[in-house]
Residue frames as a rotation matrix with the C-alpha (Angstrom) as fourth column:
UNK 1
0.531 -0.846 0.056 -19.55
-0.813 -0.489 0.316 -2.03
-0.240 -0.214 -0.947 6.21
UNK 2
0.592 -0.510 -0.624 -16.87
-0.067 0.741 -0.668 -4.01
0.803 0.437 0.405 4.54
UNK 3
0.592 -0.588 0.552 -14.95
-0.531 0.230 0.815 -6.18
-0.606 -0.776 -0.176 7.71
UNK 4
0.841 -0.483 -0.245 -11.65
0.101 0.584 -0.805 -6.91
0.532 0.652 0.540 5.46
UNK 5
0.761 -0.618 -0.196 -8.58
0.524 0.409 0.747 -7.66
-0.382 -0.671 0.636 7.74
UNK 6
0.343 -0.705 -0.621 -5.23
-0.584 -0.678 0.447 -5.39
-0.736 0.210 -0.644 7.32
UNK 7
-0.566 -0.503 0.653 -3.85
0.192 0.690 0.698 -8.64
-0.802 0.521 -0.293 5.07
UNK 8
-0.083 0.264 0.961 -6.68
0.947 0.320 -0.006 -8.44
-0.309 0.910 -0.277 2.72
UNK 9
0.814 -0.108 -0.571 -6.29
-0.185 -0.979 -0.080 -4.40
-0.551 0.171 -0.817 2.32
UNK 10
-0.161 -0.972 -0.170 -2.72
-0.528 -0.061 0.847 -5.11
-0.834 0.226 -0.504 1.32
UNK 11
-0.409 -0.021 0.912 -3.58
0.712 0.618 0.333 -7.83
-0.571 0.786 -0.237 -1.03
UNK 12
0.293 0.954 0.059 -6.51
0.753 -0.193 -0.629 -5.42
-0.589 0.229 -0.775 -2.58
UNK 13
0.723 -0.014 -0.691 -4.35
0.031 -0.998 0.052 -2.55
-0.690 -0.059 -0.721 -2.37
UNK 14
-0.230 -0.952 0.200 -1.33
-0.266 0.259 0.928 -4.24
-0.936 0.160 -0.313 -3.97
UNK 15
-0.082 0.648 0.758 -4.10
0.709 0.572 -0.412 -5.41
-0.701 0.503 -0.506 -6.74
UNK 16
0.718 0.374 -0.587 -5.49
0.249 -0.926 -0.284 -1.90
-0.650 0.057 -0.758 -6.94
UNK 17
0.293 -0.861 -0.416 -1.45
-0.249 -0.489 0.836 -0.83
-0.923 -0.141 -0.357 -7.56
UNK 18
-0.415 -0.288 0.863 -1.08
0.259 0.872 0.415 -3.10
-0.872 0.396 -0.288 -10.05
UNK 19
-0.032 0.454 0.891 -3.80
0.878 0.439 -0.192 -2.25
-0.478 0.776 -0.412 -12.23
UNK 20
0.737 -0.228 -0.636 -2.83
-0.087 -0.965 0.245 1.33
-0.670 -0.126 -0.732 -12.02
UNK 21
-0.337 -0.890 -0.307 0.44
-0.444 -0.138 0.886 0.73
-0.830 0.435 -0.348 -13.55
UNK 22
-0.759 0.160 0.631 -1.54
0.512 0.745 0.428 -0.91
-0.402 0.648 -0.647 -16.42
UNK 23
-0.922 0.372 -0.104 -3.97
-0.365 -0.750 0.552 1.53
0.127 0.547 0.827 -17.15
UNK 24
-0.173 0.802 -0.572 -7.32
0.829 0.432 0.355 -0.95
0.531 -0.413 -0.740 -15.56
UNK 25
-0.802 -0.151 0.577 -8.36
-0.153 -0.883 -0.444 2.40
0.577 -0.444 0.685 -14.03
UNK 26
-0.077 0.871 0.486 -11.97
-0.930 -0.239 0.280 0.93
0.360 -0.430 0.828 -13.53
UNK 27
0.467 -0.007 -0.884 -10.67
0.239 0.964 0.119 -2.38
0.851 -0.267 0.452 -11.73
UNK 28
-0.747 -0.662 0.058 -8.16
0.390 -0.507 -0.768 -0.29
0.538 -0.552 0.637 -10.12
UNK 29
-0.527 0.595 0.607 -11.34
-0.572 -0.777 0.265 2.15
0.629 -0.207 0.749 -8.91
UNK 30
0.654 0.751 -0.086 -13.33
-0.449 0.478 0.755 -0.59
0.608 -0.455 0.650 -7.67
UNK 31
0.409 -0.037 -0.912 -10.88
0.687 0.670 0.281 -2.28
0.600 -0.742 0.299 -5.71
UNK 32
-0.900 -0.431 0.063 -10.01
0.227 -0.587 -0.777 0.87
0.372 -0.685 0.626 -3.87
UNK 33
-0.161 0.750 0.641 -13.30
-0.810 -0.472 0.349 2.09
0.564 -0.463 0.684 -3.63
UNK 34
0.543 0.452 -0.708 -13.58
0.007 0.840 0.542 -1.26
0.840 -0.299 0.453 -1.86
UNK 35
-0.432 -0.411 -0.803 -10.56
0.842 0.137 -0.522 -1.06
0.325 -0.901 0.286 0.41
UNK 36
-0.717 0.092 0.691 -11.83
-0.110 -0.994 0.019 2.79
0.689 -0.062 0.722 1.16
UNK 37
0.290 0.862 0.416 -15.12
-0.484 -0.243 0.841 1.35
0.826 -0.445 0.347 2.63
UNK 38
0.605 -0.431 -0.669 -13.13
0.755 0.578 0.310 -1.07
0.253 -0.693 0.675 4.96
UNK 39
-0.141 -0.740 -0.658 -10.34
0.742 -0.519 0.424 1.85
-0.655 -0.429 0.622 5.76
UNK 40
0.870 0.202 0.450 -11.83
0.458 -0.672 -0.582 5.30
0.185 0.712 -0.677 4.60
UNK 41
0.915 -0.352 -0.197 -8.28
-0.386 -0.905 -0.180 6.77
-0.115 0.241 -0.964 5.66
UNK 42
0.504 -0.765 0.402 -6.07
0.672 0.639 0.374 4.42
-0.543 0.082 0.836 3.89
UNK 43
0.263 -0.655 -0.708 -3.42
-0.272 -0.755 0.597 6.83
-0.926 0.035 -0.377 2.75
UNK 44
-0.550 -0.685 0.478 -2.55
0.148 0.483 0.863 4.45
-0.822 0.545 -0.164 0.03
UNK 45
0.282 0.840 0.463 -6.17
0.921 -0.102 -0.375 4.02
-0.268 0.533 -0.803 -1.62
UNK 46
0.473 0.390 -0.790 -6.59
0.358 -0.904 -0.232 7.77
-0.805 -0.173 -0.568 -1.43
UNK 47
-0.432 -0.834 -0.342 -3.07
-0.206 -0.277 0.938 8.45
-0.878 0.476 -0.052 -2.85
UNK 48
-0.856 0.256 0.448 -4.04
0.503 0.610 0.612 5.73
-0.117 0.750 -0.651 -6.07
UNK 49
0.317 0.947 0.049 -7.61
0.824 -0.249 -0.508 7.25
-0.469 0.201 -0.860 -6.14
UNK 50
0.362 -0.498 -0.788 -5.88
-0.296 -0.863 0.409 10.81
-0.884 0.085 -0.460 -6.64
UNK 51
-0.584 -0.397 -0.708 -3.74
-0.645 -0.301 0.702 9.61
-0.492 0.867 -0.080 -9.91
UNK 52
-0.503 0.595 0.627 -6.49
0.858 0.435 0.275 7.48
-0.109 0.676 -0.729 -11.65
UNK 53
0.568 0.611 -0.552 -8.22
0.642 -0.748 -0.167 11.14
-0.515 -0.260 -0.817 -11.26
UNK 54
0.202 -0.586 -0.785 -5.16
-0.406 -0.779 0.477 12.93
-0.891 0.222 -0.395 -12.75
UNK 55
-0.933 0.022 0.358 -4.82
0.310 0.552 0.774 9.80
-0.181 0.833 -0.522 -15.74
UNK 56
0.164 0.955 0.245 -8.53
0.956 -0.093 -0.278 11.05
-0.243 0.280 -0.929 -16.35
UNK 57
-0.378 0.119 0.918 -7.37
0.669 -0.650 0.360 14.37
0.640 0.750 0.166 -16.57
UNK 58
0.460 0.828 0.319 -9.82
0.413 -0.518 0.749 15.44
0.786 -0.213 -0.581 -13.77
UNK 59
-0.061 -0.891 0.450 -7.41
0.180 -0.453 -0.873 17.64
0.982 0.028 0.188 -11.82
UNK 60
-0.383 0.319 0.867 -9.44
-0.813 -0.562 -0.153 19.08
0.438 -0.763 0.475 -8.95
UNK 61
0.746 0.573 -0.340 -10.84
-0.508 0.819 0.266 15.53
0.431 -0.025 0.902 -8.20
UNK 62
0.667 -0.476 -0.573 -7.48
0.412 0.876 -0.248 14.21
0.620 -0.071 0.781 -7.92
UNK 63
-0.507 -0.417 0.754 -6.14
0.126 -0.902 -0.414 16.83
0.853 -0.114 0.510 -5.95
UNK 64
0.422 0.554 0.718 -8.80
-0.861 -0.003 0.508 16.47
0.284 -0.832 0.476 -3.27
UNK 65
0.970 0.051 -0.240 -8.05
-0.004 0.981 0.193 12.67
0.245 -0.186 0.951 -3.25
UNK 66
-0.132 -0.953 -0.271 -4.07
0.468 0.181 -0.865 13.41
0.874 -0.241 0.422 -2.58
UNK 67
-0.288 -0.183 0.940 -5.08
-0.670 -0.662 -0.335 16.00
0.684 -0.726 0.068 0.03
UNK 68
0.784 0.620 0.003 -7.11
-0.539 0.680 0.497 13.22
0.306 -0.392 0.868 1.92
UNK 69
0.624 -0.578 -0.526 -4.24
0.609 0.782 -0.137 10.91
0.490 -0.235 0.839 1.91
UNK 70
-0.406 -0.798 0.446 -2.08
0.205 -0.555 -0.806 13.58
0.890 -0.236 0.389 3.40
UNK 71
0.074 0.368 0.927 -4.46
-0.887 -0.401 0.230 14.36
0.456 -0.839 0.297 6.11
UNK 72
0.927 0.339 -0.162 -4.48
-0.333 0.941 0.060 10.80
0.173 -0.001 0.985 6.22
UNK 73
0.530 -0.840 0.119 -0.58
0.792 0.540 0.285 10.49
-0.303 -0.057 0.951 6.35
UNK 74
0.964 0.192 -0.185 1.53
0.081 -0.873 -0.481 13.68
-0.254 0.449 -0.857 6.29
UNK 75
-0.179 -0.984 0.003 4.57
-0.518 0.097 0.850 11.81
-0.837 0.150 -0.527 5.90
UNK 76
0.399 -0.062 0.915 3.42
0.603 0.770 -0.211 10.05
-0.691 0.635 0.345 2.60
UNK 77
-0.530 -0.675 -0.514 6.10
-0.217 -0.478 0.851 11.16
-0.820 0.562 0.107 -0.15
UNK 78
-0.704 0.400 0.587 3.72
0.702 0.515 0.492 9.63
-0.106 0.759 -0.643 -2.92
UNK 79
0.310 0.919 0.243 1.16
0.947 -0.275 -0.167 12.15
-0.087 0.282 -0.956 -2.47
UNK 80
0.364 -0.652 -0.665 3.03
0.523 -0.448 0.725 14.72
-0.771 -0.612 0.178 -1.81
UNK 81
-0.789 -0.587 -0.180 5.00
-0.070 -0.205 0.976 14.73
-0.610 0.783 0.121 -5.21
UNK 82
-0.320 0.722 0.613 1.45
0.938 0.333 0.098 14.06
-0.133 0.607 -0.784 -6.53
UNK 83
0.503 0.602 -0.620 -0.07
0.747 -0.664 -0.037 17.02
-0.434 -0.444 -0.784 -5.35
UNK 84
-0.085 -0.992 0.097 3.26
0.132 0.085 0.988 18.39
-0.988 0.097 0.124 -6.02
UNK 85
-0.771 -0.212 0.600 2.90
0.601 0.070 0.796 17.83
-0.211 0.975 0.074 -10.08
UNK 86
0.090 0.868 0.488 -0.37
0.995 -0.097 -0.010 19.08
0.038 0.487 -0.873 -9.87
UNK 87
0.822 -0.038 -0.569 0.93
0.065 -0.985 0.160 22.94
-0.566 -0.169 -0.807 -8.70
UNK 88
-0.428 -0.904 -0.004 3.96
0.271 -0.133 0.954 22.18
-0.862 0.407 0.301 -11.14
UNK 89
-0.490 0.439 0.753 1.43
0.831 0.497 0.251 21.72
-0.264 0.749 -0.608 -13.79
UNK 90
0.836 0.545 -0.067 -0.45
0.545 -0.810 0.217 25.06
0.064 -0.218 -0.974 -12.88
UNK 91
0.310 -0.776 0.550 3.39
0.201 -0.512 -0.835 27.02
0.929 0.369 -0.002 -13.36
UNK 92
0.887 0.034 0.460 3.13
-0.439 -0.248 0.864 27.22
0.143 -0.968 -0.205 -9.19
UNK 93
0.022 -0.864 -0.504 7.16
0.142 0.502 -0.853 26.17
0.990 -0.053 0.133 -9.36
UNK 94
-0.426 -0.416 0.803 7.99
-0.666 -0.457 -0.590 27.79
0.613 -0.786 -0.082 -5.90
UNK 95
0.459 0.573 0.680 4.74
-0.788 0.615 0.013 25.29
-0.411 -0.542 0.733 -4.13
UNK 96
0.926 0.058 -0.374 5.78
-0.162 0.954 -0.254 22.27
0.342 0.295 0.892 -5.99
UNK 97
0.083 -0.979 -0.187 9.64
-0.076 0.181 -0.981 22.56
0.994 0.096 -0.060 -5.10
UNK 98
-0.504 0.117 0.856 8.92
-0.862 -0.125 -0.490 23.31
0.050 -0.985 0.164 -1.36
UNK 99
0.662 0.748 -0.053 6.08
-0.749 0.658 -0.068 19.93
-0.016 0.085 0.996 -1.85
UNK 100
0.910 -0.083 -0.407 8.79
0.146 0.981 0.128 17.55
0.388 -0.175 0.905 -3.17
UNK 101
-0.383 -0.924 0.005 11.52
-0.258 0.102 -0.961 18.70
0.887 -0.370 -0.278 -1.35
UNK 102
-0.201 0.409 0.890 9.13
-0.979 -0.051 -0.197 17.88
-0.035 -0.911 0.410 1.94
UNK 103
0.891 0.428 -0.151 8.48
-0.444 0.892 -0.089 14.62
0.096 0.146 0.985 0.30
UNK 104
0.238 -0.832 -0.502 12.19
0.060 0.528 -0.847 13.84
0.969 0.171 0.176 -0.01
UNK 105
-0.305 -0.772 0.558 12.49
-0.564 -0.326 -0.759 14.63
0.767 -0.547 -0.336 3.47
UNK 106
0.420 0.348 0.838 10.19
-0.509 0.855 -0.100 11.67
-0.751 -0.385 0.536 4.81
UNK 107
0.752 -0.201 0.628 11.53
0.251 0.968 0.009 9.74
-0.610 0.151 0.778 1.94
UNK 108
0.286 -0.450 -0.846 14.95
-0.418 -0.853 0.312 10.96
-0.862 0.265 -0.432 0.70
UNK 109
-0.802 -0.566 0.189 15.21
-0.202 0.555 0.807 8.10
-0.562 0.609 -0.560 -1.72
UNK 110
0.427 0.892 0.149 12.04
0.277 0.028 -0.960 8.93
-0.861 0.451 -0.235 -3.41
UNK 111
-0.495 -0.775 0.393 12.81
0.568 0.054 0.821 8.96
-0.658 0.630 0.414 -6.96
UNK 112
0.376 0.708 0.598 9.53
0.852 -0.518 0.078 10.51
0.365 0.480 -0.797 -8.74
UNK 113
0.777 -0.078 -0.624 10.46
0.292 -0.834 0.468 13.45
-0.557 -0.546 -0.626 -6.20
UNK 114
-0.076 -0.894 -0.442 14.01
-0.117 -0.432 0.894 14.03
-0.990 0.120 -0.071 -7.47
UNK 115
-0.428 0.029 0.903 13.10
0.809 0.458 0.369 13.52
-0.403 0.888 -0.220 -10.83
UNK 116
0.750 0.600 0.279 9.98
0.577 -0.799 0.168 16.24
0.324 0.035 -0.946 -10.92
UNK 117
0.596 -0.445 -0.669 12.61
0.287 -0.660 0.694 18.18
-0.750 -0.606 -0.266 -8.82
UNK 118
-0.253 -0.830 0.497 14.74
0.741 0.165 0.651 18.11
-0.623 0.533 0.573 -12.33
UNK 119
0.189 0.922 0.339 12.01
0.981 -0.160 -0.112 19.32
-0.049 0.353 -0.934 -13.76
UNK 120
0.969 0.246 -0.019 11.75
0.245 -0.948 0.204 22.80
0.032 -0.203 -0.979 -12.32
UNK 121
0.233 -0.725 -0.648 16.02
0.149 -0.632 0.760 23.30
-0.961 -0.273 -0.040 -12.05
UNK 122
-0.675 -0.350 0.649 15.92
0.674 0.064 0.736 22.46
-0.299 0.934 0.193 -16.10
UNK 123
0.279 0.646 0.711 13.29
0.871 -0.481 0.096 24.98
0.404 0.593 -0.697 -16.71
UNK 124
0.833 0.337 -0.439 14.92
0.474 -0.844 0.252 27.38
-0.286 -0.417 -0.863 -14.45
UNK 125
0.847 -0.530 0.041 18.07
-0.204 -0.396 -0.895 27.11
0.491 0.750 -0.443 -16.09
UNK 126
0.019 -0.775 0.632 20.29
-0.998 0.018 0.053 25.64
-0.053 -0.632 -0.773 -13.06
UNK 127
0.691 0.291 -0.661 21.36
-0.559 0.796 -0.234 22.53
0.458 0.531 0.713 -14.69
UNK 128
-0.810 -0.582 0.071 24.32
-0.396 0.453 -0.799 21.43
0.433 -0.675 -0.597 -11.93
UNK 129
-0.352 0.690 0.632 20.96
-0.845 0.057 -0.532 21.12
-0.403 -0.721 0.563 -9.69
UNK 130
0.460 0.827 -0.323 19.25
-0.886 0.404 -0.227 19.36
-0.057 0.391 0.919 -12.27
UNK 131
0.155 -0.293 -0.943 21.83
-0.475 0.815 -0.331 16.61
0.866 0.499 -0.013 -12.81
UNK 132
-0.782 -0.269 0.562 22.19
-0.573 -0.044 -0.818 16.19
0.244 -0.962 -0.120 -9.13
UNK 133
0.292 0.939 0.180 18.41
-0.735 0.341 -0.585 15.38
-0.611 0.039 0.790 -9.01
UNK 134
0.788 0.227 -0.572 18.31
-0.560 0.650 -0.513 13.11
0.255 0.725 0.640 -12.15
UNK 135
-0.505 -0.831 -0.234 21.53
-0.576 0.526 -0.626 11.39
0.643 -0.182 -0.744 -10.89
UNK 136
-0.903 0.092 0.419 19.79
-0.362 0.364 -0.859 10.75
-0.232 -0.927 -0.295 -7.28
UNK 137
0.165 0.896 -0.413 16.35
-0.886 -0.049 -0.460 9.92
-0.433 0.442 0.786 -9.36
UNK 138
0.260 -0.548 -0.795 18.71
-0.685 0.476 -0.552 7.69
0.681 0.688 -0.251 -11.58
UNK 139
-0.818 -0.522 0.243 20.12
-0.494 0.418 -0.762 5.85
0.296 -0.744 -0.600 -8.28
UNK 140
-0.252 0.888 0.384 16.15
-0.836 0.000 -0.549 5.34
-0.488 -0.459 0.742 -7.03
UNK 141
-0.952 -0.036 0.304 15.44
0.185 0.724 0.664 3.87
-0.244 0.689 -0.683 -10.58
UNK 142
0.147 0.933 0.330 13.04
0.947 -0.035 -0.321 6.58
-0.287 0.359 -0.888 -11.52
UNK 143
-0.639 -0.345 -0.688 14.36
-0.234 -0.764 0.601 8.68
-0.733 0.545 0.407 -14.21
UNK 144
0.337 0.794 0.506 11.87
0.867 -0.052 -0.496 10.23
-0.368 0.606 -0.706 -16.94
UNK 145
-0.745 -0.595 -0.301 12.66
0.319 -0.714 0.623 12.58
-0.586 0.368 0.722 -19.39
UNK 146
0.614 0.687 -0.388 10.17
-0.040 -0.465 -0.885 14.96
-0.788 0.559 -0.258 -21.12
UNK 147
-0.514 -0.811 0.279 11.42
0.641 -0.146 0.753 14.57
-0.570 0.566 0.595 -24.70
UNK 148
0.580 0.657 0.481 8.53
0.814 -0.484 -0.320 16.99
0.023 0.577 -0.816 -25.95
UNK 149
0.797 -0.293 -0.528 11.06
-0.033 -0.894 0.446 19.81
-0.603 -0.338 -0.722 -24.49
UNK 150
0.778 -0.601 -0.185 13.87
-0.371 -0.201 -0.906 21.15
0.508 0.773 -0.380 -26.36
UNK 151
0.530 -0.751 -0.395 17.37
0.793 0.604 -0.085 19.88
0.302 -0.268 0.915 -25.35
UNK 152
0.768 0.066 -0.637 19.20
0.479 -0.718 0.504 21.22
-0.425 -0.692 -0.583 -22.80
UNK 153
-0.209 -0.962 -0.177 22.31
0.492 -0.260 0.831 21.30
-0.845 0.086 0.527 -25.10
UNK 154
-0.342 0.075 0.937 20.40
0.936 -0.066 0.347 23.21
0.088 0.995 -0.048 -27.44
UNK 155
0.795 -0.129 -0.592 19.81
0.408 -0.608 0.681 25.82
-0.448 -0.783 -0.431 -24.54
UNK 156
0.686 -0.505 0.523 22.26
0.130 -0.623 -0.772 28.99
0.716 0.598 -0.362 -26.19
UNK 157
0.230 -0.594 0.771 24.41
-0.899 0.174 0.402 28.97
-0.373 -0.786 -0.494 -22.65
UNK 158
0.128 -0.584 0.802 25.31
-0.077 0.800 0.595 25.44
-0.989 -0.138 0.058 -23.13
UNK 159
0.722 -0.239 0.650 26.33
0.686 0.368 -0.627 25.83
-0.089 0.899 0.430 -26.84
UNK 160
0.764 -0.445 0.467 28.38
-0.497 -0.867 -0.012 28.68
0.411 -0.223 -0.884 -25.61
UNK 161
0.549 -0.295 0.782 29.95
-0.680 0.387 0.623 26.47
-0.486 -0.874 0.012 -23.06
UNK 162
0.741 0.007 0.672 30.28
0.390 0.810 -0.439 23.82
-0.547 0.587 0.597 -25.57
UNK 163
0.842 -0.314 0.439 31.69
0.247 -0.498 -0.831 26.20
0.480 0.808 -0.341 -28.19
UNK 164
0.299 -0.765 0.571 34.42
-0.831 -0.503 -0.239 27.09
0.470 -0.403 -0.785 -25.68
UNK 165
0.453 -0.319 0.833 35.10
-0.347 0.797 0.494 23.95
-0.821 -0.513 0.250 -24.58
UNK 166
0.603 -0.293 0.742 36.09
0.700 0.640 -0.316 22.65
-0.382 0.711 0.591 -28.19
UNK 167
0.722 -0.642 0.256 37.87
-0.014 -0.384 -0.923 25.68
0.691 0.663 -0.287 -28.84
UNK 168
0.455 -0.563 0.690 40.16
-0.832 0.008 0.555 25.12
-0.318 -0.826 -0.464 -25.59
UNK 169
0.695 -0.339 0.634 40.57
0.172 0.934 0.312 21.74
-0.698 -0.108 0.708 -26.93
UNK 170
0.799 -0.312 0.514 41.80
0.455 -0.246 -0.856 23.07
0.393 0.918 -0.055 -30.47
UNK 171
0.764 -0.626 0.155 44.10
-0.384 -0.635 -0.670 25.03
0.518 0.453 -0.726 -29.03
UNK 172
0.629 -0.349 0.695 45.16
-0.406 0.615 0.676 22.72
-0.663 -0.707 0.245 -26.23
UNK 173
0.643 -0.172 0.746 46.10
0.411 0.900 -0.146 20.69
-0.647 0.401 0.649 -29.30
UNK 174
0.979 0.124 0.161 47.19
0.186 -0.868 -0.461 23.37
0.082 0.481 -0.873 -31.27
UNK 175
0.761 -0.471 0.447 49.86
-0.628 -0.709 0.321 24.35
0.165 -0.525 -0.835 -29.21
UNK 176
0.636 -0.540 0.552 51.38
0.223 0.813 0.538 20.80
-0.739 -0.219 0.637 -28.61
């Protein structure tokens, strides 16, 4: 049994975090799988174990590893919005919105959350919602845009909208 102190967890875990955001998935792996044996329900580890599993692709793997951290912490907004992507990903819109609105409600200044939350009001077509989200996402300082999708102003309702807005202006002028 690894006897590492709460300080070195943090350091490990903060390591761990690190190499995540770099793409070290199998430096990242080992030092969790290290803090794990010192604190099998670190919420954090788990969480991090869960998207080096979803950067692999291996869905159902990473998906156990967020549930863990939730059982492990059922206020952690990080898994949550993980878990979250992973039923957004599977078309399950209704589970994932109910997911990161629960996540915003232990952390309402989660930004991944209100971001992903854009997500599903820009596919559903309720784009007041969506800027709302991407505004409060935008405030966090985690805004992401999918540019693989079509624009929303290319969305026939908002070229309508558009199209009547410049003719109001024309005639606005017009009329002067």
């Amino acid at each position: 049994m690894n006897s590492m102190n709460e300080e070195q967890i943090e350091e490990k875990f903060e390591e761990a975090s690190a190499a995540v955001d770099v793409a070290r998935f199998e430096k990242a792996e080992e030092l969790l799988q290290e803090i794990l044996e010192a604190d099998p329900e670190h919420a954090g580890a788990l969480n991090k174990m869960g998207v080096i599993y979803a950067y692999k692709k291996e869905k159902s793997k990473a998906q156990e590893y967020f549930e863990q951290s939730l059982q492990a912490d059922r206020n952690n907004a990080p898994a949550l919005t993980n878990l979250a992507n992973i039923h957004l990903e599977k078309e399950n819109l209704h589970q994932a919105e109910s997911m990161y609105n629960e996540a915003l409600r232990y952390d309402p200044d989660y930004g991944p959350a209100h971001n992903n939350l854009a997500a599903i009001y820009k596919r559903r077509g309720e784009y007041g919602k969506m800027v709302a989200s991407l505004k409060k996402a935008r405030k966090a300082g985690t805004i992401s845009v999918d540019h693989s999708e079509k624009s929303i102003f290319l969305n026939p309702g908002c070229l309508l909208f558009l199209g009547l807005v410049i003719l109001g202006l024309i005639l606005i002028f017009w009329l002067q």
